[in-house]
C-alpha positions as CSV (number, residue, x, y, z in Angstrom):
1,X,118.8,110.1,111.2
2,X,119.9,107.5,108.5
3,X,117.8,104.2,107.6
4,X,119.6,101.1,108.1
5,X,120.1,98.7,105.9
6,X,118.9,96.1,108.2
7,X,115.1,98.2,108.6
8,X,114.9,98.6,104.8
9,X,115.2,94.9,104.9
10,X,112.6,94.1,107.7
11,X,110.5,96.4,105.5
12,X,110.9,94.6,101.9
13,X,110.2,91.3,104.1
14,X,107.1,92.7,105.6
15,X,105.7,94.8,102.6
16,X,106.8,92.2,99.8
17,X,103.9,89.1,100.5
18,X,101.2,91.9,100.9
19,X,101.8,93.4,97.6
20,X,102.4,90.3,96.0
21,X,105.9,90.9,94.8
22,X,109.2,92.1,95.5
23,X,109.0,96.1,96.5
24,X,112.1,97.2,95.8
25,X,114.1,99.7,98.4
26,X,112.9,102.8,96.7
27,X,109.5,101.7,97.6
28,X,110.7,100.2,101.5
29,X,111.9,104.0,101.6
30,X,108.6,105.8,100.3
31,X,106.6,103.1,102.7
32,X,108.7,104.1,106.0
33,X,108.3,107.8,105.3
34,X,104.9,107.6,104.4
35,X,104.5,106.0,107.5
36,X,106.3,108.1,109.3
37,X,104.7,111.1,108.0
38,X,101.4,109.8,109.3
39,X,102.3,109.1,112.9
40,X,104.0,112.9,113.1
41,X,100.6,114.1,111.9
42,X,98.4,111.8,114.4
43,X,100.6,113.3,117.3
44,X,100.6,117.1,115.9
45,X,96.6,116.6,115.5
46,X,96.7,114.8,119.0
47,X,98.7,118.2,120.7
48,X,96.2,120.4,118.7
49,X,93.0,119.1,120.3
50,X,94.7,119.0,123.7
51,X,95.2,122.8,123.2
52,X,92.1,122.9,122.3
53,X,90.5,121.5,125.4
54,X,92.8,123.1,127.5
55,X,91.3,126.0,126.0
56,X,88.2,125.2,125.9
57,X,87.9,123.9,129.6
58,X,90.2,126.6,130.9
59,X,92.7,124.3,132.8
């Protein structure tokens, strides 16, 4: 699914004043993908340990 223009924006104007300075939309792009990236792992380690105690506990 496309970025749009409009989130890469919300993203410069969030991210910008915590760096310091501009970030330019190569970095808003590396940011929403890094981000991304780490709530697809949180909910693939989240289905892993429910396995696990399904397992586990037999249910």
């Amino acid at each position: 699914m496309p970025i749009s223009k409009e989130f890469i924006q919300e993203t410069i104007d969030f991210w910008s004043p915590r760096y310091g300075y501009r970030i330019s939309e190569e970095d808003a792009l590396e940011i929403i993908s890094n981000v991304k990236n780490y709530f697809k792992w949180l909910v693939d380690a989240d289905r892993e340990e429910r396995k696990r105690e399904h397992t586990i506990n037999g249910r």
